[in-house]
ChimeraX commands (.cxc) that place a marker at each C-alpha (Angstrom):
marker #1 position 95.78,79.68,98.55 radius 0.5
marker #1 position 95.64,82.14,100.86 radius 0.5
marker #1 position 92.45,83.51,102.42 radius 0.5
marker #1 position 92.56,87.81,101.34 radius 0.5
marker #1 position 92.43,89.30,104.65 radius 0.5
marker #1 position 90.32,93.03,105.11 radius 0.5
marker #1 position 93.62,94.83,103.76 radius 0.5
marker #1 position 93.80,93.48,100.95 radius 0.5
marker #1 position 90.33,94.39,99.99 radius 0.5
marker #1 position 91.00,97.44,101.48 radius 0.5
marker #1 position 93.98,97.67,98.70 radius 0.5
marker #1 position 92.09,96.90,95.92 radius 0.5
marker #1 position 89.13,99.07,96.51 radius 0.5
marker #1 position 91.40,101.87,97.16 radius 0.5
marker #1 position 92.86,100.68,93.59 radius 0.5
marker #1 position 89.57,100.93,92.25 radius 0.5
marker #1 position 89.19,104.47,93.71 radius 0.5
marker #1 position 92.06,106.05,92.03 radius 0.5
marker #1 position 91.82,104.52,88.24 radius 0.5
marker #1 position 92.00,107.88,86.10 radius 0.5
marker #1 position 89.50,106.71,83.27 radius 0.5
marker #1 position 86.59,104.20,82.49 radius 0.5
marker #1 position 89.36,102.31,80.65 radius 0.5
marker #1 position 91.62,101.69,83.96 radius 0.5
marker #1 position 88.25,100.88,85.58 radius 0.5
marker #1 position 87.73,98.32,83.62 radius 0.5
marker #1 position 91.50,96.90,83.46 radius 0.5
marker #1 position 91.61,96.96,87.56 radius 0.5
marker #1 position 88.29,95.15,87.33 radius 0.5
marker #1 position 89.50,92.47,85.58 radius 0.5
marker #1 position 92.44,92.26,87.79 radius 0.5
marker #1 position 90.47,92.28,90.86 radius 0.5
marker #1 position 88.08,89.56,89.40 radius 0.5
marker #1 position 90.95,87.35,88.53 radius 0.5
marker #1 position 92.22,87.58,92.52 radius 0.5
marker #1 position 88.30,86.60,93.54 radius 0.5
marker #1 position 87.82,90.35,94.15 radius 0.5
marker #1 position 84.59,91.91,92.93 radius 0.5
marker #1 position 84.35,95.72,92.24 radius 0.5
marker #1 position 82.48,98.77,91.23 radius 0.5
marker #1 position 83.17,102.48,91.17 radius 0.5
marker #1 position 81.28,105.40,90.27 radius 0.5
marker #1 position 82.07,109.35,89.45 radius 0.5
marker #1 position 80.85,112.43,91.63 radius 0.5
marker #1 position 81.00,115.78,91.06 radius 0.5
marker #1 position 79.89,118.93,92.29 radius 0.5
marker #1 position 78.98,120.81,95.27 radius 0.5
marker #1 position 80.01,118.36,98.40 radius 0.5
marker #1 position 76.60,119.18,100.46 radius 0.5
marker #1 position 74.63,117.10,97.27 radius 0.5
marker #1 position 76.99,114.37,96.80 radius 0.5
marker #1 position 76.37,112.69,100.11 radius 0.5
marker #1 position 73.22,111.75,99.34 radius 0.5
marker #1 position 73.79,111.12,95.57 radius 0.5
marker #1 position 77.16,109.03,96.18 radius 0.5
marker #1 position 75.11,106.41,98.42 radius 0.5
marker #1 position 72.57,105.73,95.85 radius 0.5
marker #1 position 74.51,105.68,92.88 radius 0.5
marker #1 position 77.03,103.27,95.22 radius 0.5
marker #1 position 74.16,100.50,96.06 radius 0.5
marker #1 position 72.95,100.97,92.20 radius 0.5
marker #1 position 76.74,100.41,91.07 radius 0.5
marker #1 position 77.00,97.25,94.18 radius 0.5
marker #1 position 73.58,95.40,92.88 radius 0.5
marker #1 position 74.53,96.02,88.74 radius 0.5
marker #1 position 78.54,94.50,89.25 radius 0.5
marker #1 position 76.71,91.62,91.94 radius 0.5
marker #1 position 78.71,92.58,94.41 radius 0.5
marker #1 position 75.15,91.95,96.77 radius 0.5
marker #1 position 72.13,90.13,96.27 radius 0.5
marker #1 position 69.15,92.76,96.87 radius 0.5
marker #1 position 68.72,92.05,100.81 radius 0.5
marker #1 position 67.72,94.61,103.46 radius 0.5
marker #1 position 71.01,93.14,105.08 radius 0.5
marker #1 position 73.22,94.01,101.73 radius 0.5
marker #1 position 71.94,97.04,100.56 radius 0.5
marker #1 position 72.36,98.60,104.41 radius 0.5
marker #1 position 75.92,97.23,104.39 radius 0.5
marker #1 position 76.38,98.83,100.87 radius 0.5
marker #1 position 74.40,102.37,101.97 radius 0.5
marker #1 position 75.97,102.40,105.84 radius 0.5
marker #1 position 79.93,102.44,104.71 radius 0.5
marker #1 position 79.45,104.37,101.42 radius 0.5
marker #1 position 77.89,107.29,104.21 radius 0.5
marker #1 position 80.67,106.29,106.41 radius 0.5
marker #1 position 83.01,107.00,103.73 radius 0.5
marker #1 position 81.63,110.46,102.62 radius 0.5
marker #1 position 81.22,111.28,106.06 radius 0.5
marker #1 position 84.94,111.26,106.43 radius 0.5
marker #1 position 85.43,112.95,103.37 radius 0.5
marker #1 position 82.82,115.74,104.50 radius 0.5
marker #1 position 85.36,117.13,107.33 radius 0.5
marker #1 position 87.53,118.64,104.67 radius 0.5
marker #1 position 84.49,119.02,101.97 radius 0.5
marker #1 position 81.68,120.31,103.95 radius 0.5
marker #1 position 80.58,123.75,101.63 radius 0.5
marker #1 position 82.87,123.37,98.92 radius 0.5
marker #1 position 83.14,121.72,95.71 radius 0.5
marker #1 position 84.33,118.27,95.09 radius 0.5
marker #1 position 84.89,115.76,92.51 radius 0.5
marker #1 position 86.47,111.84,92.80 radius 0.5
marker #1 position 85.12,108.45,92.92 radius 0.5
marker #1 position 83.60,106.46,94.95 radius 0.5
marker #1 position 84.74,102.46,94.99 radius 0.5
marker #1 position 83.38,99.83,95.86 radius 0.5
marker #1 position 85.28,96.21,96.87 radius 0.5
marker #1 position 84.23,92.67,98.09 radius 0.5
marker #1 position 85.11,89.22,98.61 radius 0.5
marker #1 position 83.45,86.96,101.14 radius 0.5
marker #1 position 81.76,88.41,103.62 radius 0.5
marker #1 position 84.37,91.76,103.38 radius 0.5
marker #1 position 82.80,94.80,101.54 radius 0.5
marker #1 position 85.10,98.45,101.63 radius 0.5
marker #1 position 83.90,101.38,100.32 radius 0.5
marker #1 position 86.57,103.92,99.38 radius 0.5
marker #1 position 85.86,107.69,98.78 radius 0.5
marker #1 position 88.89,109.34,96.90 radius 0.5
marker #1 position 88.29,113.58,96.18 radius 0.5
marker #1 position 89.58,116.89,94.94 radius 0.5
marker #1 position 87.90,119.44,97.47 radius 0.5
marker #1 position 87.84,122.97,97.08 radius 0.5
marker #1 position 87.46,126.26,95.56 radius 0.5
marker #1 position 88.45,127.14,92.17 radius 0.5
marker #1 position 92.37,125.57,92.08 radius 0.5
marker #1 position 93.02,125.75,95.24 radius 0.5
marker #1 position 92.44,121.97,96.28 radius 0.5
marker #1 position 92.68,119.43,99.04 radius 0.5
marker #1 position 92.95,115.41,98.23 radius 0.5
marker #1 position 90.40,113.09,100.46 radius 0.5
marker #1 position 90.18,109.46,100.68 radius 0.5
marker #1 position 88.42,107.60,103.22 radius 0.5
marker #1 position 87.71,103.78,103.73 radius 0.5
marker #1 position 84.67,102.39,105.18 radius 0.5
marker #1 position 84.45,98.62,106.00 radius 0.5
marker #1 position 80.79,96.06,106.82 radius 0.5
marker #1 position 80.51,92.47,106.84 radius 0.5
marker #1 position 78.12,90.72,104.96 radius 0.5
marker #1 position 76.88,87.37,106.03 radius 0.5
marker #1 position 77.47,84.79,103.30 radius 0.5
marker #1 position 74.30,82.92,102.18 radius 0.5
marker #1 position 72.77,80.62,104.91 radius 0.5
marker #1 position 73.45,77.01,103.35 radius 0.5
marker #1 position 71.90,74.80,105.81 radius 0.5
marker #1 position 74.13,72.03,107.53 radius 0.5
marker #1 position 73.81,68.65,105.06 radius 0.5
marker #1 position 73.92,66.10,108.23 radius 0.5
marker link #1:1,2 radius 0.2
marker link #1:2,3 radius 0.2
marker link #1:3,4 radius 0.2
marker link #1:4,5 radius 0.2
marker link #1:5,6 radius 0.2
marker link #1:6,7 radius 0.2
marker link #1:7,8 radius 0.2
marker link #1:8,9 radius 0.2
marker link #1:9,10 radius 0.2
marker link #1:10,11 radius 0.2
marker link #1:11,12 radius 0.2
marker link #1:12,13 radius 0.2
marker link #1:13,14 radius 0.2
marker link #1:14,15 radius 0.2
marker link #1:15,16 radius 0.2
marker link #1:16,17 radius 0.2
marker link #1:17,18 radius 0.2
marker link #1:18,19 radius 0.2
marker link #1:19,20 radius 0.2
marker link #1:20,21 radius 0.2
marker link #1:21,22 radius 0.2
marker link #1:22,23 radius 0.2
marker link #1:23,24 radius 0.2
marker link #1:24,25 radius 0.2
marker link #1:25,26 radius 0.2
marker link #1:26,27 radius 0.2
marker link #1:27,28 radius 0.2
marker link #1:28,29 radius 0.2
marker link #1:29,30 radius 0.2
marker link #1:30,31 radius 0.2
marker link #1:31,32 radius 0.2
marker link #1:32,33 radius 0.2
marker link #1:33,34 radius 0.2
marker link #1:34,35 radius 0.2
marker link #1:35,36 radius 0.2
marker link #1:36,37 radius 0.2
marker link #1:37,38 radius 0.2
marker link #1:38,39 radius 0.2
marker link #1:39,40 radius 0.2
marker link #1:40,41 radius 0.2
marker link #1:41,42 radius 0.2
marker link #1:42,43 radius 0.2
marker link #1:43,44 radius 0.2
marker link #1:44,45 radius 0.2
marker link #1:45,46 radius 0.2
marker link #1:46,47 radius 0.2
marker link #1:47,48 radius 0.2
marker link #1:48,49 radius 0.2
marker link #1:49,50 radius 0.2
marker link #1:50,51 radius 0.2
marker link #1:51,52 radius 0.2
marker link #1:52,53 radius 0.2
marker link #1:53,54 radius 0.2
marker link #1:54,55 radius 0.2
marker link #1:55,56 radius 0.2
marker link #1:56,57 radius 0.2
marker link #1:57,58 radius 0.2
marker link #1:58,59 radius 0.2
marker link #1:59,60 radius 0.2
marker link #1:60,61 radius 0.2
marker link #1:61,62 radius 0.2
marker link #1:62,63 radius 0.2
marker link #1:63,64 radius 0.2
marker link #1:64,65 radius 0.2
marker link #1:65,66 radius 0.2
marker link #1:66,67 radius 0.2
marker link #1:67,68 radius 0.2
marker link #1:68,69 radius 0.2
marker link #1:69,70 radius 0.2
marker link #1:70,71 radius 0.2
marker link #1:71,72 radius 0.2
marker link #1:72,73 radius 0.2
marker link #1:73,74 radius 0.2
marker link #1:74,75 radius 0.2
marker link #1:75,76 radius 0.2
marker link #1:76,77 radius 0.2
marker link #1:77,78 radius 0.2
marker link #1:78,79 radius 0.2
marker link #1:79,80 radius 0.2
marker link #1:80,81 radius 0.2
marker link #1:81,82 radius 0.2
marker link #1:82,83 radius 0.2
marker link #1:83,84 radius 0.2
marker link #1:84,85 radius 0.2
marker link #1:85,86 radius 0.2
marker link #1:86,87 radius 0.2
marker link #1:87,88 radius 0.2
marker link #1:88,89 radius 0.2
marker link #1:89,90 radius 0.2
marker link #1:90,91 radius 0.2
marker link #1:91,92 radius 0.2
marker link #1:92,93 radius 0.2
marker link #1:93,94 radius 0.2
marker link #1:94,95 radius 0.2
marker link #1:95,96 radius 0.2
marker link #1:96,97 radius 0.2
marker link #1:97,98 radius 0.2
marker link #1:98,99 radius 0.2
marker link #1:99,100 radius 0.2
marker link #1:100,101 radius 0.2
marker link #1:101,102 radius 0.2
marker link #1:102,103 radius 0.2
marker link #1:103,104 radius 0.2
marker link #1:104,105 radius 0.2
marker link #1:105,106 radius 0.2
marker link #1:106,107 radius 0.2
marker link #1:107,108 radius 0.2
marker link #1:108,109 radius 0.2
marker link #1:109,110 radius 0.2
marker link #1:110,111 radius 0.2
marker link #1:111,112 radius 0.2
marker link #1:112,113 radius 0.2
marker link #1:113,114 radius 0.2
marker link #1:114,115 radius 0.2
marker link #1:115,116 radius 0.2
marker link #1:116,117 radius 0.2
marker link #1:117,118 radius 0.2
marker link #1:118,119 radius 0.2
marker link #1:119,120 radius 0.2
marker link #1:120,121 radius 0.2
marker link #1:121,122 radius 0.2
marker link #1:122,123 radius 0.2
marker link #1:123,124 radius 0.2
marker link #1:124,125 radius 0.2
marker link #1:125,126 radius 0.2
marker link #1:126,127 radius 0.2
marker link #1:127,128 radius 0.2
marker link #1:128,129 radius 0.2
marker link #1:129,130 radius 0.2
marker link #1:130,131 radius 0.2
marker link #1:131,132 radius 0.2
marker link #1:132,133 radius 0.2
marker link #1:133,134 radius 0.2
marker link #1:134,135 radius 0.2
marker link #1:135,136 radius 0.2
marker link #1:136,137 radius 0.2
marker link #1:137,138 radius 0.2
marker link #1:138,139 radius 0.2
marker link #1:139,140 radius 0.2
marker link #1:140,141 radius 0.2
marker link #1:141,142 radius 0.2
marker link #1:142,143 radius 0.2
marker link #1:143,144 radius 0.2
marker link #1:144,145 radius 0.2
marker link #1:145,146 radius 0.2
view
């Protein structure tokens, strides 16, 4: 089988980030899991300058409750440093106005993405955001059997 390369996590987060519902969640999930993919997303809503803060802990809370990482300084910064990279791409275009999206979150291996996907701006007159982030995540150290 073939090793999934950074796109294709990239894909499926960005699937992740665009499910409609809880329901689709929950179907792409399953999908992912089946491919060796593990996932998480989580909602956001509300004024932009908040979220930033907000997204990255509700991000690493959604990360450590799907085990996506084990609860290491090393994880959790991975987790926290490309869910802020993410918004901080997103901020450009949301910076003082409202938004509301999602906030994915894929791995597999030592590959985690974190996709931000938005509605910015004021009453109905809105933009669309997405941004990617991607860390790598040492696997666990298994010391060398010889």
């Amino acid at each position: 089988m073939k090793e999934l390369e950074t796109l294709d996590i990239s894909r499926a987060a960005i699937r992740m980030a665009i499910t409609r519902d809880r329901a689709q969640e929950a179907e792409v999930k399953e999908q992912l899991r089946g491919e060796g993919i593990r996932a998480a997303a989580i909602d956001l809503g509300g004024e932009f300058d908040v979220l930033v803060k907000t997204g990255i802990e509700r991000a690493l809370v959604a990360a450590k409750r799907e085990g996506l990482i084990r609860e290491t300084h090393t994880d959790e910064g991975a987790v926290a440093g490309a869910a802020r990279e993410a918004l901080s791409q997103v901020a450009q275009k949301a910076f003082g106005l409202s938004a509301g999206g999602k906030v994915a979150i894929a791995r597999k291996n030592e590959h985690l993405i974190v996709v931000a996907f938005f509605a910015v701006g004021l009453i109905h007159l809105n933009e669309v955001a997405l941004a990617l982030s991607h860390r790598a995540i040492p696997m666990p150290f298994q010391p060398n059997q010889s």
